[in-house]
C-alpha positions in Angstrom: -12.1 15.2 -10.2 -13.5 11.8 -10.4 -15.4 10.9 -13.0 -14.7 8.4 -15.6 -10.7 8.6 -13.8 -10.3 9.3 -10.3 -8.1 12.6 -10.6 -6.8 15.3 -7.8 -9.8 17.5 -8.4 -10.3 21.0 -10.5 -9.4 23.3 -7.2 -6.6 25.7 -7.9 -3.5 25.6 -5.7 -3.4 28.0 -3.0 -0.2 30.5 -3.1 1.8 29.8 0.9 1.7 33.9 1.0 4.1 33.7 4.4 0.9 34.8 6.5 2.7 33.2 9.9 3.4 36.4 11.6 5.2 37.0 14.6 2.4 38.2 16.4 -0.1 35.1 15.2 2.9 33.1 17.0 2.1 35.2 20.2 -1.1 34.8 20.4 -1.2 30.9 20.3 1.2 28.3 20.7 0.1 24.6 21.1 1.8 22.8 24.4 2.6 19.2 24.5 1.8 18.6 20.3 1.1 15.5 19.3 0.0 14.0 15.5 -1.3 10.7 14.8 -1.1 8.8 12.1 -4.0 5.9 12.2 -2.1 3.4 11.1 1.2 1.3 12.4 5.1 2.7 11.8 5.5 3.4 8.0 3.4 3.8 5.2 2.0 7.2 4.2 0.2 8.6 6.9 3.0 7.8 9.3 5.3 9.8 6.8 2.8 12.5 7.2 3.3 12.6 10.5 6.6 12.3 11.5 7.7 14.6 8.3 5.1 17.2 9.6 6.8 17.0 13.3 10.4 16.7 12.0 9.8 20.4 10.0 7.4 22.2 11.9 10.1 21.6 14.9 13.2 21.8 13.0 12.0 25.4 11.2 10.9 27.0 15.0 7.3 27.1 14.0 6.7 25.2 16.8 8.2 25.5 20.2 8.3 22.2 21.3 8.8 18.9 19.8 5.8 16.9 18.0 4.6 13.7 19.4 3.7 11.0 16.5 1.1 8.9 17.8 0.8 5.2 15.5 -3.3 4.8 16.3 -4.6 1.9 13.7 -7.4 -0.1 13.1 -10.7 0.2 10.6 -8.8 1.4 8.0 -8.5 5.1 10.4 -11.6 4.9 11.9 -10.0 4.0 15.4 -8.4 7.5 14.8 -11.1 9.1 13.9 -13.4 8.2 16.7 -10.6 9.1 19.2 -10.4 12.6 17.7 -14.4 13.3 17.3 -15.7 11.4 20.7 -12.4 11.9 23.1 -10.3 15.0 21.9 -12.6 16.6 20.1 -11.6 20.3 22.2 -8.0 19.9 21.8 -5.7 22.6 20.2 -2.7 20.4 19.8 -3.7 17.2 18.2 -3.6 17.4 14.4 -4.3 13.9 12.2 -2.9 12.4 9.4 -5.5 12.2 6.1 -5.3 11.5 2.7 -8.0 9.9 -0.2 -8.3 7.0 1.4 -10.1 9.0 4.6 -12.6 11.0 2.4 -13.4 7.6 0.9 -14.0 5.6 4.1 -16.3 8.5 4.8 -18.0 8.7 1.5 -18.7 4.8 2.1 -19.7 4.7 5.3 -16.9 2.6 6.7 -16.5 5.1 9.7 -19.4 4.4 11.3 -21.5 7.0 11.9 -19.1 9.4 10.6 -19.8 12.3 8.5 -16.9 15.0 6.5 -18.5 17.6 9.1 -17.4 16.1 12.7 -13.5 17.3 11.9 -12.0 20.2 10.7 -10.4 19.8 7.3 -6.7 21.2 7.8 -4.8 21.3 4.8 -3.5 19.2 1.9 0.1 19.3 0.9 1.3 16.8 -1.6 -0.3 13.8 -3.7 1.7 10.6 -5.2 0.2 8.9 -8.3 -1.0 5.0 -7.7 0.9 2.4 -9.7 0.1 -1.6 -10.9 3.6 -3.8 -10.6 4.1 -7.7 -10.4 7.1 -9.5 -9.7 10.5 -8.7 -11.7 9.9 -12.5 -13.1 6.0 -12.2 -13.6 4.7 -13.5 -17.3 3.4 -10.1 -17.1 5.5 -7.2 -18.9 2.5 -5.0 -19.4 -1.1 -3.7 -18.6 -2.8 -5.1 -21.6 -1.4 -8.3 -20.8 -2.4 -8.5 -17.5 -5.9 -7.0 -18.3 -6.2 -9.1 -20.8 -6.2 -11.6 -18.7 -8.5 -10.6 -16.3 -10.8 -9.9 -19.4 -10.5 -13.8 -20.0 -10.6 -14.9 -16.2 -11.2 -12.1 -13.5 -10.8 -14.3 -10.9 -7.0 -15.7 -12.3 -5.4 -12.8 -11.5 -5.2 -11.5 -7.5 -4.7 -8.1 -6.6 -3.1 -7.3 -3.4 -3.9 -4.0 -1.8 -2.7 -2.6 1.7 -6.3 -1.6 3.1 -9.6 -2.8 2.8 -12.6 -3.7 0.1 -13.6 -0.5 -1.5 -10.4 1.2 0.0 -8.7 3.5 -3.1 -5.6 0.6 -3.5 -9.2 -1.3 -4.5 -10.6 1.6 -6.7 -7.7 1.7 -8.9 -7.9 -2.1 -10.6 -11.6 -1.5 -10.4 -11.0 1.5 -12.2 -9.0 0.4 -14.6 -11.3 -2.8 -15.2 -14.1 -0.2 -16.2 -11.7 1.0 -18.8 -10.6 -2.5 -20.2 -14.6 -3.0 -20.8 -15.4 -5.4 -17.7 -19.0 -5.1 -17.2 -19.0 -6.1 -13.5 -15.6 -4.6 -11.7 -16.8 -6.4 -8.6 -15.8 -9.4 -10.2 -12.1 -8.6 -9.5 -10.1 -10.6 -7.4 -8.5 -8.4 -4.3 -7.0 -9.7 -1.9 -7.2 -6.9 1.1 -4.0 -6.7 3.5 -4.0 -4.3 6.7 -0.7 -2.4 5.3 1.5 -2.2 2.1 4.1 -3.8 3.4 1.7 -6.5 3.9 0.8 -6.5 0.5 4.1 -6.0 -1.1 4.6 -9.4 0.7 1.9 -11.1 -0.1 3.1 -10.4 -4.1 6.6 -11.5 -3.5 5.8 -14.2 -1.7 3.5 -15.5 -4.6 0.4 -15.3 -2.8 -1.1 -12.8 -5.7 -0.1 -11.8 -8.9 0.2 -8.2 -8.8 -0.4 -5.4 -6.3 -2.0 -2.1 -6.2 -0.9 0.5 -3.9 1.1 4.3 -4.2 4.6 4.5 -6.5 6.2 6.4 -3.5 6.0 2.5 -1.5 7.1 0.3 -4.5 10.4 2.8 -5.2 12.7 0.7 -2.9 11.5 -2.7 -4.4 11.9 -1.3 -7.9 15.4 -0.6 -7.0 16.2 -3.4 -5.7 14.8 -5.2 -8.8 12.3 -7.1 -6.9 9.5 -5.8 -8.8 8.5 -4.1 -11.9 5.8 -1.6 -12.0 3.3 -1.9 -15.5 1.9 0.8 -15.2 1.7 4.5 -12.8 -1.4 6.0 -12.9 -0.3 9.5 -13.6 -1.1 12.1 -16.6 2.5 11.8 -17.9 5.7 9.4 -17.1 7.4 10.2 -13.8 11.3 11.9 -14.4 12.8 9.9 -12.2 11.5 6.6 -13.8 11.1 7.3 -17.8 11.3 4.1 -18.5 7.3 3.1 -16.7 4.7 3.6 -18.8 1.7 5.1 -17.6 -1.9 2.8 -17.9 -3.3 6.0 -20.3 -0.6 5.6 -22.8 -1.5 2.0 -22.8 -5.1 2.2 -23.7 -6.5 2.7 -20.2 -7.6 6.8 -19.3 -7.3 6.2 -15.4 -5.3 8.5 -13.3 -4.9 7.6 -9.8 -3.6 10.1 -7.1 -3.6 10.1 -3.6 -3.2 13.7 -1.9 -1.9 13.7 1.8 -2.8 16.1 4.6 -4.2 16.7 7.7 -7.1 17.2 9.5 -8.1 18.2 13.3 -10.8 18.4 16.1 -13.7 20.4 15.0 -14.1 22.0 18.0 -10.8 23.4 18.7 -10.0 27.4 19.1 -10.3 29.7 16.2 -6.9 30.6 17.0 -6.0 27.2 17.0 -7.4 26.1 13.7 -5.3 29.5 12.6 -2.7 28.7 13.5 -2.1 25.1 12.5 -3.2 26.4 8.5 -0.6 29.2 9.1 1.7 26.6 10.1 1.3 23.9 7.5 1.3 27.0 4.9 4.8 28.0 6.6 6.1 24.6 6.2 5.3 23.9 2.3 7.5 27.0 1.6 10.4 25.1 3.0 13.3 24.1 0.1 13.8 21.2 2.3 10.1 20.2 2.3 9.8 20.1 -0.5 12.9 18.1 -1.4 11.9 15.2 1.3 8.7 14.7 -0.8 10.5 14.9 -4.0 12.4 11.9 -2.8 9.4 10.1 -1.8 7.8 10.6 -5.5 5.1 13.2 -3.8 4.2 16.0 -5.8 3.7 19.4 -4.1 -0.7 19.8 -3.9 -1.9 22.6 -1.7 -5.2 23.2 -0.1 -5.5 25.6 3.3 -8.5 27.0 4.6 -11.4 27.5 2.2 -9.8 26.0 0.1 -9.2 23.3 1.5 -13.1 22.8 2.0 -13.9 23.5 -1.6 -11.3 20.5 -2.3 -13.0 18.2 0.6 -16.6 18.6 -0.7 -15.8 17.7 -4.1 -13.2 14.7 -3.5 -16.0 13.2 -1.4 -18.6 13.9 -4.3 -16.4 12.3 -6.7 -15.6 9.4 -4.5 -19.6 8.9 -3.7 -20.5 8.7 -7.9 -17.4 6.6 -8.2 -18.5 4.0 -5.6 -21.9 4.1 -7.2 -20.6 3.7 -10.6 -18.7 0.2 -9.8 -21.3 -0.7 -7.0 -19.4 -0.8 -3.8 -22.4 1.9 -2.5 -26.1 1.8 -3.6 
């Protein structure tokens, strides 16, 4: 959970038992589906999305193909208005969600909004946040970089790909808490509306380094464009044991982002069913679970109560955090 580092969350992983029956399948089977993802073409909750319609399609869970809706603007709260105030009855609409909707909540951002007005479907993987800088950056670790804030907070701009208080903001702030910086407002972060925005912004020169999830810098990496200083995870990534996480530097901060989905509150029982027994059936998949593998996502399950217990206490954590570094009184 979050306290002094903004973690997953002590909830247990819930075991996919295979509980999509035949006769579940019978009794309810959504027409016309459709997901949105509150936010333009790619980026993670568009990868929700269309990787969510691509399996539950392809594995004959659901009988006809899923429509991805691209619905952005406020940082998801477009979405989310849609889904309370418009479609807030329909069985066949699921939404993408991940941290950055519990935090918007937490913060108010959604006006209005509160954790109850949807139903919390289901969590299914999380990625670990990372720091990078351009490959030719003076900058060939976290100390230094921190260091430098440490000096001048205002020297060093961070790009993130959504907006003040947003989790690609968290992070730095978080990490400036650990580097003893009294006031983490102080940071300079320069909000874009999307990480390829903000990947530009740092290649183009306009900041120093950028904030956002591994799975989006991978390509850049690569290509050698960039070098990432630091993943916020517990333990180096396999695929890349050569970046060093911020903990083994001096900094105890572990950033991860889960993705999921959530859907009207007031659909059908047999609805809400059968979407968990759905999402459930498609985290068993070998080839799920090899298409988040190759975007750096690690397998984090959540359905039904649990998924609620894992709600409540990521938007507890998110509340103290904001508190803690002021962006909430």
């Amino acid at each position: 959970m979050i306290k002094k580092t903004l973690k997953l969350g002590a909830v247990a992983l819930f075991a996919a038992t295979g509980a999509f029956t035949a006769a579940q399948a019978q009794d309810f089977q959504p027409e016309n589906p459709e997901c949105i993802a509150p936010s333009n073409p790619g980026g993670g909750w568009d990868f929700i999305c269309r990787t969510t319609a691509k399996f539950l399609f392809d594995l004959g869970i659901i009988d006809d193909s899923m429509q991805v809706t691209n619905m952005s603007g406020g940082g998801g709260g477009v979405a989310f208005a849609h889904v309370t105030k418009e479609r807030n009855d329909d069985d066949a609409l699921i939404v993408a969600a991940s941290v950055s909707t519990t935090a918007r909540i937490a913060q108010g951002i959604y006006k209005g909004a509160t954790p109850d007005d949807i139903h919390w479907l289901a969590t299914f993987g999380a990625e670990y946040g990372a720091i990078a800088v351009p490959a030719d950056s003076p900058y060939t670790s976290l100390t230094q970089m921190m260091d430098a804030i440490k000096a001048d907070p205002k020297s060093v701009g961070i790009s993130g790909g959504s907006s003040v208080g947003s989790y690609d903001h968290i992070k730095p702030m978080l990490l400036a808490k650990a580097a003893g910086i009294e006031d983490v407002t102080s940071l300079k972060y320069v909000a874009y509306s999307g990480g390829g925005e903000a990947m530009t912004g740092l290649l183009s020169g306009a900041v120093e380094a950028l904030s956002g999830d591994f799975s989006e810098m991978r390509g850049f990496v690569d290509s050698g464009d960039i070098k990432v200083i630091a993943i916020l995870a517990p333990e180096r990534i396999e695929a890349y044991p050569d970046i060093p996480t911020a903990k083994e530097q001096g900094y105890d901060v572990v950033g991860a982002n889960w993705r999921g989905l959530y859907m009207p509150k007031g659909a059908s029982d047999e609805a809400k069913e059968f979407w968990k027994n759905a999402i459930m059936k498609m985290t068993e998949d070998e080839g799920f679970k090899a298409a988040l593998k190759a975007q750096t996502i690690e397998p984090f399950n959540n359905f039904g109560d649990d998924m609620q217990v894992f709600v409540d206490g990521n938007l507890a954590d998110i509340t103290q955090i904001s508190k803690e570094i002021g962006i909430i009184k």
